[in-house]
N, C-alpha and C positions, 0 to 999 in steps of 0.2 A: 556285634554292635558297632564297632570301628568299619570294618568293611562297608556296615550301610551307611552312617554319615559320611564317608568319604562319598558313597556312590549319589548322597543328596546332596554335597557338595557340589559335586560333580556335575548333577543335572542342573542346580542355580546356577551356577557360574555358565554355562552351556547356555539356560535360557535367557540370562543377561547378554549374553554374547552376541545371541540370535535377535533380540528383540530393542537394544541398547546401546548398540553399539556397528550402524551403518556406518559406513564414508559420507553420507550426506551430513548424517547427524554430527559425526566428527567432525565433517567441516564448516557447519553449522555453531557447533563451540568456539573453534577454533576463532571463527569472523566475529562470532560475537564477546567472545575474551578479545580478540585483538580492538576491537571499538572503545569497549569500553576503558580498555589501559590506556588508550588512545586521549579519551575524554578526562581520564582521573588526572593525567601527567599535563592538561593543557588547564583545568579546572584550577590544580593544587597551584598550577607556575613550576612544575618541573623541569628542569634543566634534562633534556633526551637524546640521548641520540639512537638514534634508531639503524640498524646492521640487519638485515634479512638475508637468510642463507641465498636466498632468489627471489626474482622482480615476481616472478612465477608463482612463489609462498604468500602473494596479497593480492586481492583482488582485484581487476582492474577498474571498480569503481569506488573503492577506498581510496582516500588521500589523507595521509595525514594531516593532524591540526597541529599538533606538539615538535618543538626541538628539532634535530638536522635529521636529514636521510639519506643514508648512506647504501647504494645498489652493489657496491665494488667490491667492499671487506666481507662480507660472506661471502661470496663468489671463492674466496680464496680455499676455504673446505672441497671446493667440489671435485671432482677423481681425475677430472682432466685443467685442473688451474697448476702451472708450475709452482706456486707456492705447496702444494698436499705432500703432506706428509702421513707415515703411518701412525698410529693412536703410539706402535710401540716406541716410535720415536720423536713423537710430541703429543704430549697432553689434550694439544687441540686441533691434534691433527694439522697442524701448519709448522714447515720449516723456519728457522732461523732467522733467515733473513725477511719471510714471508711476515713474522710478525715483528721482527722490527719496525717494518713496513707499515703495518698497521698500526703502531705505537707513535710509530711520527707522523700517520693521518689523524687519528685523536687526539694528540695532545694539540693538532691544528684545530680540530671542534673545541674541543672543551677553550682553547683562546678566544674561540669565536662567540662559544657563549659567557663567558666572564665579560670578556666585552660587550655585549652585548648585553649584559646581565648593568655593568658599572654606567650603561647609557642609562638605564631607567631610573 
């Protein structure tokens, strides 16, 4: 009895896989999650800043509506940015000084929308 619900397990998960789960479809979520967080945070008045690991990771007919955008602070994860580090020696995979760095590029957004917030 175990053996066969593992093996119908097995076959669901298998024909969800096969039929559910392309790279079109995945990036098909992906573009249409990213629109819509896009809309909700420009809709609500969300204060955004936006960091994408790569210019690559967004379409190039998307533009955002919402908050600042930032190309340069994910770039810092990538295998060859001098800021990488290993997960075993930082949490986010970036060295020390790599997110100091980043810590005093945001606290320069987050200035920018306060003020920018205090104009309206």
């Amino acid at each position: 009895m175990q053996k066969q619900l593992c093996k119908q397990r097995l076959t669901a998960f298998l024909n969800y896989y096969d039929f559910f789960t392309t790279p079109e479809v995945n990036k098909n979520r992906f573009y249409g999650a990213l629109i819509q967080i896009d809309q909700y945070c420009t809709h609500k008045k969300i204060p955004v800043i936006h960091c994408p690991k790569s210019p690559t990771h967004i379409p190039s007919w998307f533009k955002f509506t919402s908050g600042i955008v930032d190309y340069e602070l994910g770039l810092s994860q990538n295998d060859n940015h001098p800021f990488r580090a290993s997960y075993g020696k930082s949490d986010n995979a970036v060295t020390k000084e790599g997110n100091e760095q980043i810590a005093k590029k945001l606290i320069e957004y987050i200035d920018q929308l306060l003020i920018s917030k205090d104009k309206k």
